[in-house]
C-alpha positions, 0 to 999 in steps of 0.5 A: 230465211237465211241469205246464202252466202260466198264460200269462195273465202273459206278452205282456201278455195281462193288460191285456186280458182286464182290459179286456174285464172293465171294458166287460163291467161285471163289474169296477169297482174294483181290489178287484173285479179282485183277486176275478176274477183269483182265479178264473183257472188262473194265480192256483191255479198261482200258490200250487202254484208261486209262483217261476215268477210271480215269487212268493217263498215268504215271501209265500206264508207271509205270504199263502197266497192271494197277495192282495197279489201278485194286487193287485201285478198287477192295478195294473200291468196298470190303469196299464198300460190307463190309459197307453193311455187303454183305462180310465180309473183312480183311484189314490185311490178304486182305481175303474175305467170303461172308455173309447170306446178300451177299448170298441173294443179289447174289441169288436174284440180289440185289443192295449192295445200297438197302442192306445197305438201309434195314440195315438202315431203317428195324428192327425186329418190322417194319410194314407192310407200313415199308415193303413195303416202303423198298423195294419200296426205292430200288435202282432198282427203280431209274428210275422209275420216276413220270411224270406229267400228271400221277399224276392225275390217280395215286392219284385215285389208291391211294385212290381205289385200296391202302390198305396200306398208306405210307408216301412216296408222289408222287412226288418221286419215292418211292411213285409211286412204292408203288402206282403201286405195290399195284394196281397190287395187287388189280388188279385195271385197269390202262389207261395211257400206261407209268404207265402200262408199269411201272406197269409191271416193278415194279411187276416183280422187286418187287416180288424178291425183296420182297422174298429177303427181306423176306430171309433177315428177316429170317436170321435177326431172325425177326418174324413178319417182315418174315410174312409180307413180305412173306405174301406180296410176295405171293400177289404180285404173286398171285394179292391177298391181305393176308386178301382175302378169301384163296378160291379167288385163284381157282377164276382165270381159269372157265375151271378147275374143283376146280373153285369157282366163286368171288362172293361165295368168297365174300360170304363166306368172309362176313361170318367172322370166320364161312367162314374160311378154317378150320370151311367150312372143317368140314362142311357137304355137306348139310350145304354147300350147305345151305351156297353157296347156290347151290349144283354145287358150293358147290361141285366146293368149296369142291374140292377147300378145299381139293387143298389148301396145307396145312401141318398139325405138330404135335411137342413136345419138349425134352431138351437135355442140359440146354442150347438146346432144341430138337423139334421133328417135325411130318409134313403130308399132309393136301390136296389133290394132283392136277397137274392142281392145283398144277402142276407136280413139287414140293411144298415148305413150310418154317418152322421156330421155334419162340420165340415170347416173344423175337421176334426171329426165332431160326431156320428155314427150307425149306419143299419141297414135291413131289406128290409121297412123299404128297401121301407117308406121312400120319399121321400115317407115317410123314416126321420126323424133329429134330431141335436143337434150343436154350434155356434161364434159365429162359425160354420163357413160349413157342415156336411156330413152324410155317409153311407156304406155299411159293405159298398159301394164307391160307396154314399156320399151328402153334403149340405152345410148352409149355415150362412151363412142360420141365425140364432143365437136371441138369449139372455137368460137369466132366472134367480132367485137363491135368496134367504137367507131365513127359512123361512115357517111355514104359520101365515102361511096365516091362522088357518083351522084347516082351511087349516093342516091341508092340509099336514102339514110345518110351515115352507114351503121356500126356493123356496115362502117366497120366491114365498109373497107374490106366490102368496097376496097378489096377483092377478098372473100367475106363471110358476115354473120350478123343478126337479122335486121343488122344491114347485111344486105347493104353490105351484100351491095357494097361489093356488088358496087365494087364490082361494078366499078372494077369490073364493069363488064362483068356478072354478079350473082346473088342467090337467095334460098327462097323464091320470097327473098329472091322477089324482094331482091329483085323489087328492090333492085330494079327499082334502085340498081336499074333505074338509077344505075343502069344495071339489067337485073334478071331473075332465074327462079322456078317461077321467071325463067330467062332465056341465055341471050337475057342472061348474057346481056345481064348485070346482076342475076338474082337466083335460087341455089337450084337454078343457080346449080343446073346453070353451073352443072354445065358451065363449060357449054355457058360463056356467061358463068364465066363472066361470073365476078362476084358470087353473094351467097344469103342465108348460108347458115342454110347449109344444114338445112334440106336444101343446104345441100345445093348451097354447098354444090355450087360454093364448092363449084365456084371455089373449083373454077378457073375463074377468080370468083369473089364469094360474099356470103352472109349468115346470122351469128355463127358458132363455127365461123372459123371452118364455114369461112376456110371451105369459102377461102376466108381470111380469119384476121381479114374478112370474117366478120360474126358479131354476137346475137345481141349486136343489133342495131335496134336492140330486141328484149326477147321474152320466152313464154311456155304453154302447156297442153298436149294437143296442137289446137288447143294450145294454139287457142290458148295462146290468143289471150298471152298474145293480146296482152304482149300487144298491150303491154309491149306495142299498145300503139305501135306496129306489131307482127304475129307469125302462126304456123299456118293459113287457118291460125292467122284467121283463128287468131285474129278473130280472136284478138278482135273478140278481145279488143271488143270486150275491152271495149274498143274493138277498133283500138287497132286501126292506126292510133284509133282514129277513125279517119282512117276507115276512109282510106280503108273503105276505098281498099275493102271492096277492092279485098277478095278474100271475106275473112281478110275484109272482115279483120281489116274493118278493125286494123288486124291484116292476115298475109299468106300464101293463100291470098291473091296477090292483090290482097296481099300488096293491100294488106303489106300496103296497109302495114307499112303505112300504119294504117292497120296496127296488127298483121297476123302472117305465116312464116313465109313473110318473114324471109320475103317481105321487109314490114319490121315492127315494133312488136313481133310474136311468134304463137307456137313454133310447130308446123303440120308435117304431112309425112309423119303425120303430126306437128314438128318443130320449125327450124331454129332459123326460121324463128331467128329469121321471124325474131329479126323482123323486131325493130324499125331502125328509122323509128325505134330505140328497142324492139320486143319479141315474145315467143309463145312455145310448147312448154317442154321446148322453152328450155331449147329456145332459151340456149339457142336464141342467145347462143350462136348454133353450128352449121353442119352439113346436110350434103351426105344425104343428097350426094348421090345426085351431086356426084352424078351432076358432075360425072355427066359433065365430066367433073369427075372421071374417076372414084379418085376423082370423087374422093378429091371432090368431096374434100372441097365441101363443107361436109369434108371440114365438118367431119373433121371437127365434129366426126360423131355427128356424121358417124365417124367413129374416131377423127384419125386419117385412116378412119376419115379415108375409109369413111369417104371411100365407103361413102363414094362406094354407096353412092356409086352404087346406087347411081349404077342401080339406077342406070346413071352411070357405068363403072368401067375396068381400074386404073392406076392412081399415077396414070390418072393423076395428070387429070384430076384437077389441083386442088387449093392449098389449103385443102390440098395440104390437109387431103395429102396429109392425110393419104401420107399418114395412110401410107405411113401406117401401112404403105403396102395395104394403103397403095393396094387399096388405091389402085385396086380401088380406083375405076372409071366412071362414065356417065350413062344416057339417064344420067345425063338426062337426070343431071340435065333436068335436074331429076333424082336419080331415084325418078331416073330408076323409078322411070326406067323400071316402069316405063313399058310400051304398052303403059296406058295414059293412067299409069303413065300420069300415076308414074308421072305423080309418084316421081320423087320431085313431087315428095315435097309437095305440102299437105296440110293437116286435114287436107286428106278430106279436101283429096277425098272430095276432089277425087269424088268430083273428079269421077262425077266429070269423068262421067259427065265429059265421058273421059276414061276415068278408069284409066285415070283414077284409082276405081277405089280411094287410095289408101292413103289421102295424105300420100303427096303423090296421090295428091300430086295426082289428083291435082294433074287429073284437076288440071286437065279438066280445069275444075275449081279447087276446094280451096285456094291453098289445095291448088295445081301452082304446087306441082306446076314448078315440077311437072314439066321438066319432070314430063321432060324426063320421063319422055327422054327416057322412053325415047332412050328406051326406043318406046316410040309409042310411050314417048308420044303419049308423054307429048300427048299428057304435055299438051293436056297438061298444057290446054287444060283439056282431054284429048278425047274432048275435040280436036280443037282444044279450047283448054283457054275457055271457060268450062262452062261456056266451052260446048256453046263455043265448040258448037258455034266453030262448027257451025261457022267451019272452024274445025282445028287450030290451021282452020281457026286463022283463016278468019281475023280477030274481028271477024271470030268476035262479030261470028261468035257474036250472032251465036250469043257467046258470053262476052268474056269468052269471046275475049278468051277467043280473040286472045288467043288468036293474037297469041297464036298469029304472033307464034 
């Protein structure tokens, strides 16, 4: 018998299976190729049988593994891939990287031939016959030979069924597909069985085929060639021609109940644009009837209306540089969910953005609906998409955002965007040179041995030497934009230091927007400023409160933006603001963010107090410096420092690195093996960092990089340098590790670090790192703000997260992935650093821009305004509307409507458009404060009469405001003092105005409370109405933490019954509607709390919700007490005290919250046998006394000590 041989060689089959081994990642380079061919069939046969693979024998001799030939074909087949742009392929460095063509050529299974044919034959302005030729001119084809005695009946189809004429004849291959595919499409009946069995072939080769090129044009960026050949796609699966009437697809099943029978669609098609999907959706029932002619059909056409899947956009445009545009996209659904229609699965709709004067596609993005997200989404509550997309100067006249079903005929929507009324924000980039200068020894700080020993380096960097005089020697306000890992935080304590010295007696506070940054400061600075220097550091966050007596005594207070807010709200009734000296603002690049908001409040505030207050803040590389550094009262020539993203002082070659896929997980799982190969090209041996976007991606991806380690064959190549003397030290840590997973990936060098450890394994595990003893650290994107680890090596595997309130994976911010990249680059150890950024393919153009271009801060403060205005209304800030409107021109927001006037919906920047823009503004929050009962408007004033009131304002603003109302009055001063004085009441702060502004509540609660809050509310309604308050709209829920909620709440009502709790009262009797509602699951968390069962996992706990819930508990008590609800205010005391013991009122008079659940009806039993009854009762007897009592009656040890704690605790009170 004949021995079976390889046909990996022949028809090019090579350069494909090469391909699909590039996009899968598991070859890199032509050394790596050569290792995978040796594991195919055809390189064994190749050695038994060289002659047959074009071997000779001397090679054999020479080269018994046939290396050399196995390279010989892996060159030619990446040349071969090159030439069609499949691969992108060094000559140099033998690397190869797929390519969007390669990606779409593996994921469809097409030919490296037919690729480089639509390279060839297609362009962006191709017909729809061109479309239809290039896929029938595909290489799959070849053997679809025509035959002699078929030409006959494919001439009839060509003249019958044929909609489109080719110039392809016949007689070739390429004519008889396009014939047949086409008479599939027009459903045309075919006798001869060769041409069926064609037939069949080429529909099923044709529909991928067809979708491939589809996904070809759109990454080309050709418009009308990704319609044309999507629209034939869908024909080809549909057996519809595009211009059939959308109706003809319910034409197929009579069993269902949306059929609608082909001659009404015929019908309805011969009617032109009055039979269209839009004009028969406005019909009355009645008039449909009149125009289908049966009642019965009517109604079969009407359902089948509502079924076809149409999305319906809403989107308007905001420029953010002159060079991007933002596209806010609204999407809901438009039809009625069926699963005889539309199955049990998803829906998938492709948007893209369209210049259509220019013929390109700028973006393009994949919708995928579920039924329970279609019947989640409404107008009222869309799914919201922001896409970055760019802009010429000059630009089109418009864009067109287009989305269309992949599945439906007639399912496409489009909106134009006018660009014609968008101004491009003017640009005057700031930006510092970095000057040659000698580095400065810290001995310039002065002789004080105890400043000189804070640092331990000897020289200042560049960046700090040369802001070293205008920190340490002047009182001017700073604004530093640097890079992250650039020292600012050094400079950050050169002024704090110069206050010091200066001003000895008084405060200096720094403000951190996170509770991570704010840790570290305070770790540091206790450790360095306190024990060195003698300065009291106090931290004020929602996790360590001081007491006023702590804060008055203190030196330094390390904050967040919302603490920092709530103090200075009140800063009149608070000596110690104004001791305040020194203000260090970080991160204020911030600003736009959703928080952004208070950072600007309280700069604003401070720049409005009569107290000299030195503002230090520090940003990345800005685009706009120059307005940031006005609104903080910078001086440009002076004080303004933005150095450009590459100044560093270890400098970061950043590689960007796209994958595809269209789901999350997937995706996530495919750029594991990119990750390993950045480590073992970039950081084999040194330290590397992986940020990953949640608490499960750290323990996938780090199972994943042992699996590849193992396979390489040295799974432990992680522990420090390999060396086994390590697993020493590791196996004193490793029992010590609570977490199993983290145990397990330890064993092999690889640490997790998420907010999900204990706080022990997670000081292990930094431990660990910093020491070297493990190699890879996998952590979320928290450490990259709270903990100082930098490495050699830092990846980022993906830049999306969970967005629980749209239901889907978003885009991380752009500073959080600069702040991650920041972490790249030990200073004491490195001469370079590299970061790779795995990202979702259609986003690697956005990063690209934006990770080497400054990007500009705009102002989030219109959103959150009507919070800020009731703050300073209750502490009489703000008296006036007048008052309100001059309040605005000290924020940042006032700077930046000016210069990029679109972004905020201004229309035209003049004087008289930028008042009437504030005024609406200050009238819509005003009115929604006194819907929610904050405030009261009281009877007009006179501009002149309370002008003697309103506070001055700085020069500066004061000059560009007057300006403004002066050019009022000089285009018409008549109308423009009507307005003012007409315009311009009292504003006095009302009781739930003040109570928001005191514990620092919504207005949205404060209305919430008022409109809800009876006499009667049971102890259920009242929790729900605590949970449903707007502070707890934030908290997170995790991408299928609805199943964790549905369990809880099970477990929840099998305690109620076991504890015999009213669990009516407490618990909806039926499941909510919606398990990823942060409401519902701040709800179950309290009920949780209270009855102190354990959680189903450590990321699913009540820590989340305990920041918010008694300060809101406060508010909601205040204002049943305002209310007169004498009844309704004690039950708020009594959730209080629940919340606080951990036990339902109705268990025991003697709450015993503090023992452990499953001992605490032993030890209830022993108090009532010894006579203890009630808290009084329980101090009657000594510690020793209740441990010797609680002894006899065999009370678990640890719960004795759980007794006795307590009763010190309680003495001490």
């Amino acid at each position: 018998s004949l021995p079976i041989e390889s046909r990996l060689q022949q028809g090019g089959l090579l350069p494909d299976h090469l391909n699909a081994e590039v996009v899968l990642g598991t070859v890199s380079s032509v050394a790596e190729a050569v290792q995978w061919l040796g594991y195919t069939y055809m390189a064994v046969r190749m050695k038994r049988n060289p002659l047959h693979y074009g071997c000779r024998w001397d090679e054999v001799v020479t080269d018994p593994e046939l290396v050399q030939a196995r390279r010989t074909l892996i060159l030619e087949a990446a040349r071969a891939l090159n030439s069609a742009r499949m691969i992108r392929f060094d000559e140099k460095s033998e690397e190869l990287a797929p390519t969007e063509l390669g990606r779409v050529a593996s994921h469809f299974y097409v030919s490296h031939g037919t690729i480089s044919s639509w390279n060839e034959n297609l362009h962006g302005d191709s017909k729809e016959s061109d479309v239809l030729l290039a896929v029938a001119n595909a290489s799959e084809f070849e053997q679809v030979r025509p035959r002699e005695e078929e030409m006959e009946e494919l001439t009839s189809l060509v003249r019958h069924a044929c909609e489109v004429s080719v110039s392809a004849g016949l007689d070739t291959y390429a004519g008889k597909v396009v014939t047949l595919l086409q008479a599939y499409i027009s459903r045309a009946p075919i006798r001869s069985f060769s041409l069926v069995s064609d037939q069949n072939y080429v529909a099923q080769s044709a529909a991928r085929l067809m979708r491939a090129l589809f996904e070809t044009a759109v990454r080309k960026g050709w418009p009308s060639v990704a319609l044309l050949a999507l629209e034939l796609s869908r024909a080809i699966d549909r057996q519809l021609w595009p211009f059939s009437h959308p109706l003809a697809q319910f034409s197929d099943d009579r069993r269902r109940p949306e059929y609608v029978p082909p001659e009404t669609c015929n019908q309805l098609a011969r009617l032109g644009p009055a039979g269209d999907v839009e004009s028969l959706l406005e019909c009355t029932h009645g008039e449909l009837i009149s125009v289908v002619g049966s009642a019965k059909v009517a109604a079969q056409v009407r359902r089948a209306l509502r079924c076809i899947p149409v999305l319906y956009v809403n989107a308007d445009v905001v420029p953010v540089t002159r060079s991007v545009l933002r596209i806010n996209v609204d999407l809901w659904p438009g039809f009625a969910w069926s699963d005889s229609v539309h199955g049990k699965e998803v829906q998938l709709w492709r948007l893209w953005v369209e210049d259509t004067e220019h013929a390109r596609i700028y973006h393009t993005e994949r919708i995928s609906l579920s039924r329970r997200q279609c019947q989640d989404l409404s107008e009222l509550n869309p799914m919201s998409l922001e896409l970055m997309v760019p802009v010429f100067d000059p630009p089109s006249s418009h864009y067109v955002v287009s989305v269309e079903s992949e599945r439906w005929h007639g399912a496409g929507t489009a909106v134009t965007l006018s660009l014609a009324g968008v101004t491009l924000p003017q640009q005057h980039p700031i930006s510092t040179d970095l000057l040659d200068l000698r580095p400065l020894p810290k001995t310039a700080l002065g002789p004080d041995p105890a400043v000189l020993s804070l640092y331990s380096f000897e020289y200042f960097n560049a960046l700090q030497t040369q802001m070293f005089w205008t920190l340490y020697h002047t009182d001017n306000n700073v604004l530093v934009g640097a890079p992250t890992g650039s020292g600012k935080t050094v400079t950050a304590e050169l002024a704090a230091l110069r206050a010091f010295r200066v001003r000895p007696k008084d405060l200096v506070v720094y403000v951190a927007p996170l509770k991570a940054l704010v840790r570290e400061r305070v770790k540091d600075w206790k450790n360095r400023l306190s024990r060195k220097l003698g300065k009291r550091v106090v931290e004020l966050t929602g996790d360590a409160q001081s007491s006023a007596s702590e804060l008055g005594k203190a030196d330094i207070v390390v904050t967040t933006p919302e603490k920092w807010d709530g103090v200075t709200r009140g800063w009149r009734q608070r000596a110690y603001v104004s001791r305040v000296s020194l203000l260090i603002i970080d991160e204020v690049h911030l600003l736009g963010s959703e928080r952004g908001a208070v950072l600007e409040v309280i700069i604003s505030r401070a720049r409005r107090l009569d107290t000299a207050v030195r503002i230090v803040a520090l940003s990345t590389a800005l685009a706009n410096p120059g307005e940031l550094g006005d609104w903080i009262g910078v001086r440009p020539g002076e004080s303004l420092f933005n150095f450009r993203p590459s100044v560093r002082p270890v400098p970061c070659e950043v590689h960007i690195q796209g994958v595809s896929g269209d789901h999350y997980c997937p995706r996530m799982m495919s750029m594991n093996r990119p990750t390993y190969a950045a480590i073992l090209r970039y950081s084999p041996d040194k330290p590397c960092l992986i940020f990953v976007s949640s608490r499960r991606q750290t323990r996938l991806t780090a199972m994943d990089l042992i699996k590849f380690a193992a396979a390489d064959g040295s799974p432990r190549r992680f522990l420090a340098q390999g060396r086994s003397e390590n697993e020493s030290t590791l196996e004193g840590i490793l029992p010590l590790v609570k977490d199993e997973s983290l145990r397990h990936t330890l064993e092999f060098g690889v640490g997790m670090h998420h907010a999900g450890l204990v706080e022990s394994d997670r000081a292990a595990v930094e431990a660990l790192f910093a020491s070297a003893e493990i190699q890879v650290l996998i952590s979320t994107s928290t450490l990259a703000w709270g903990v100082n680890l930098p490495a050699h090596l830092v990846v980022l595997k993906g830049t999306e997260f969970f967005d629980a309130k749209q239901h889907r994976y978003v885009d991380m911010p752009l500073t959080d992935v600069l702040q991650m990249i920041g972490r790249a680059g030990r200073p004491q150890f490195d001469d370079r650093a590299f970061a790779v950024l795995l990202v979702h393919e259609p986003r690697k153009g956005f990063y690209k821009k934006f990770l080497y271009e400054a990007f500009p801060v705009e102002s989030s403060l219109p959103a959150q305004l009507a919070d800020h205005i009731n703050a300073e209304i209750a502490s009489e800030s703000i008296r006036t509307t007048q008052d309100a409107m001059d309040y605005l021109t000290w924020t940042y927001f006032f700077r930046r409507l000016l210069m990029n006037p679109s972004f905020y919906g201004l229309e035209k920047p003049s004087a008289s458009s930028v008042s009437a823009f504030l005024s609406n503004l200050v009238e819509t929050v005003l009115h929604k404060l006194v819907a929610a009962g904050c405030i009261a408007v009281v009877e007009p004033v006179s501009v002149l009469e309370e002008a003697h009131k309103v506070r001055s304002l700085e020069p500066g603003v004061a000059s560009k405001h007057s300006s403004i109302v002066q050019e009022m009055h000089v285009a018409n001063p008549e109308h423009s003092r009507s307005r003012a004085v007409a315009e311009t009441f009292l504003l006095r702060p009302l009781p739930l105005g003040h109570i928001a502004a005191y514990y620092y509540l919504s207005h949205r609660t404060m209305r919430h409370f008022s409109e809800r809050l009876s006499r009667s509310i049971g102890d259920g309604a009242l929790l729900k109405l605590l949970a449903d308050a707007e502070e707890f709209a934030e908290v997170p829920v995790r991408h299928n933490e609805d199943r964790l909620a549905e369990e809880l709440w099970r477990d929840l009502y099998q305690n109620f019954i076991d504890i015999d709790a009213p669990a009516e009262e407490l618990l909806p009797t039926s499941p909510p509607p919606d398990w990823n509602s942060p409401h519902v699951k701040t709800r179950l968390l309290l009920v949780a709390q209270i009855s102190r069962l354990p959680l189903p996992t450590v990321d699913y706990g009540t820590n989340i919700v305990q920041d918010n819930m008694y300060r809101v508990l406060q508010g909601m008590m205040d204002v049943a007490a305002e209310s007169g609800m004498l009844h309704t205010t004690l039950r708020c005391v009594h959730l209080g005290q629940q919340l606080t013991q951990s036990e339902w009122a109705s268990e025991s008079p003697l709450p015993l919250g503090f023992v452990n659940r499953s001992h605490r009806d032993r030890v209830r039993r022993a108090f009532l046998n010894i006579g203890i009854g009630c808290v009084p009762e329980l101090l009657f007897y000594t510690a020793a006394e209740l441990e010797e009592k609680l002894h006899k009656w065999k009370i678990p040890r640890d719960s004795i000590d759980q007794v006795t704690e307590r009763h010190t605790h309680t003495l001490s009170f």
